[in-house]
N, C-alpha and C positions, 0 to 999 in steps of 0.2 A: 264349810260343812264337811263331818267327816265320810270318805271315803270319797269325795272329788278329785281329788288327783286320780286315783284309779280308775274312774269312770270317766277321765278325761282321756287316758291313755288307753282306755278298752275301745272308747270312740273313734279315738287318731287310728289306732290298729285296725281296726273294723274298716272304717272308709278307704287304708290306704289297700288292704285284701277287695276290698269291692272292685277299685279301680281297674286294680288288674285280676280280677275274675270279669269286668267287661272288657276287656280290651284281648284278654284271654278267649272268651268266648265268640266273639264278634269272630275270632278266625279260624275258632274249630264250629263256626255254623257254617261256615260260608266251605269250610273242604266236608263236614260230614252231610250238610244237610240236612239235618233233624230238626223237622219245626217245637216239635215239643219240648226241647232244652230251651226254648227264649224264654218259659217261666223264670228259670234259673239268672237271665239277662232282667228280665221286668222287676222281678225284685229284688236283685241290687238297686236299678233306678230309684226303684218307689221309697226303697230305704233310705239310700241318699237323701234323695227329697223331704223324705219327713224327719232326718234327722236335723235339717235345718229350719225346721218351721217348728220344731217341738213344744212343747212347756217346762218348764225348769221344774225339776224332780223336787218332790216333799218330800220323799227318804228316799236314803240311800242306803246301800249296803255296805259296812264296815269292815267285810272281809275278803281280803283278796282273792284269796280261791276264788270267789265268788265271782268272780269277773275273770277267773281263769275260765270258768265254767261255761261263763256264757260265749267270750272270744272263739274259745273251740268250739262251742256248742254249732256257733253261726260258721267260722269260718272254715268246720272239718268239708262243709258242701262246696266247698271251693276248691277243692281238691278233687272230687268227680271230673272223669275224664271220659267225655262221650268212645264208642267203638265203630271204626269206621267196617262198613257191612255188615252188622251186625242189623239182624232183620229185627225192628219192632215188633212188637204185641199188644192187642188190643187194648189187654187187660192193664198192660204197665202204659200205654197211654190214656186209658180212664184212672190212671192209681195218679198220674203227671196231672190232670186236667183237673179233677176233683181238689187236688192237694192243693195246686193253684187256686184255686176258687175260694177254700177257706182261708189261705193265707192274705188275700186279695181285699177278702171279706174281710179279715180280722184286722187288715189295714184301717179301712174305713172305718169300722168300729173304732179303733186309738185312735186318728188322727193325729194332733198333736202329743198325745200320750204316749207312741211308741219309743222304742228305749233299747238298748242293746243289753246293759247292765241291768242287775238285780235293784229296781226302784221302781218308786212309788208316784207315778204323774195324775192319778186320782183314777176312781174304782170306774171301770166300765161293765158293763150290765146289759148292752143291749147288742142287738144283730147275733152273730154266731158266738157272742158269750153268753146266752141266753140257753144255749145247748149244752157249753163246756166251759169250764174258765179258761184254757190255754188253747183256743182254736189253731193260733197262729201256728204252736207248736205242733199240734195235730195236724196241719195242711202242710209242714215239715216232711211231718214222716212219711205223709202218703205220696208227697210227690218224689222225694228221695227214693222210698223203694218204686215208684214206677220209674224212675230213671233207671235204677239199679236194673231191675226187668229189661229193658230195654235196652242195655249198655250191661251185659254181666259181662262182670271179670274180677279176679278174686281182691286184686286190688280195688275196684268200686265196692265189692262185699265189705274188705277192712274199713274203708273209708264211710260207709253205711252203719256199721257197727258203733264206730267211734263217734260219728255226727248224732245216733241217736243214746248212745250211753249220755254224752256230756249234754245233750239236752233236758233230759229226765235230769239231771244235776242241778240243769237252769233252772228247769222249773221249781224244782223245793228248793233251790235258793230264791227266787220269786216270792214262791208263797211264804216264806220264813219272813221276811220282808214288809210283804202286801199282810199276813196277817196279824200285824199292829194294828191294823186301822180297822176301826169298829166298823165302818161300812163294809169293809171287806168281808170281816165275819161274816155278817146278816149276807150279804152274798153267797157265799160259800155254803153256807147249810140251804141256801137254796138250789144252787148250783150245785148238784154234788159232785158228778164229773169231774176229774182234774183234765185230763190228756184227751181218753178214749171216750167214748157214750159206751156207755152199758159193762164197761168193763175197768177202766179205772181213772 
């Protein structure tokens, strides 16, 4: 199929950044202490996990960028770097907890269908896509900026910047993708929402 070797090598890359974003993380909790960075731990695991139980993708995406889009999309959050003393705040730990939730959420809705690359593992429609088509994506950004809240420094700002430019990337390389398929369509004009509720 084309664009297989790329989405093989977006994969190996992805899991081999995971690894060590866990093994990275496990020792900036244990000296910062901030419970609310284990989202960032939980889903690498969950990722992991569902990249091996997947279902083989019905389309792929043919162009490389496109898998550039999404490798950095995923792995610019691996690059946040907690600040040790840096007081918390309420708000960027409801923006951490909330974010987790749809991302958690939008797990369980794929199951098998989750995907790192621009492809097509069959249309989902239900749980928190029911609200938006790109939940996952949405529970990206709200836990990223309460991490950011909670961890400012100009460098987590750049690294925020980046992780959410090249996600809005993923996405309309996604939907470029996902919108071949006729069920998607009829989705989508029901779903209006791409990212945000009420705004875009």
């Amino acid at each position: 199929m084309q664009g297989r070797p790329m989405a093989l090598l977006t994969d190996t890359c992805f899991v081999v950044l995971a690894l060590y974003f866990i093994y990275t993380y496990i020792h900036f909790f244990s000296t910062y202490q901030q419970p609310q960075t284990l989202f960032f731990f939980i889903y690498q695991i969950a990722a992991l996990i569902l990249l091996l139980i997947r279902k083989n993708a019905v389309v792929l995406s043919s162009r490389p960028i496109e898998y550039v889009y999404a490798l950095v999309g995923l792995g610019a959050a691996l690059l946040f770097r907690p600040i040790a003393g840096y007081a918390g705040s309420a708000m960027g730990m409801f923006f951490e907890v909330v974010g987790g939730f749809f991302v958690l959420g939008a797990f369980l809705s794929l199951n098998r269908s989750f995907g790192i690359a621009p492809e097509n593992r069959g249309v989902k429609s239900m749980g928190f896509y029911r609200i938006i088509r790109h939940p996952m994506y949405f529970g990206y950004v709200l836990a990223e900026t309460g991490f950011v809240i909670n961890n400012f420094s100009c460098y987590n700002l750049i690294v925020f910047a980046l992780a959410v430019s090249f996600t809005r990337l993923r996405l309309q390389a996604e939907e470029r993708v996902l919108r071949k398929d006729r069920e998607y369509q009829e989705y989508a004009q029901k779903t209006r929402w791409k990212l945000i509720p009420l705004i875009f």
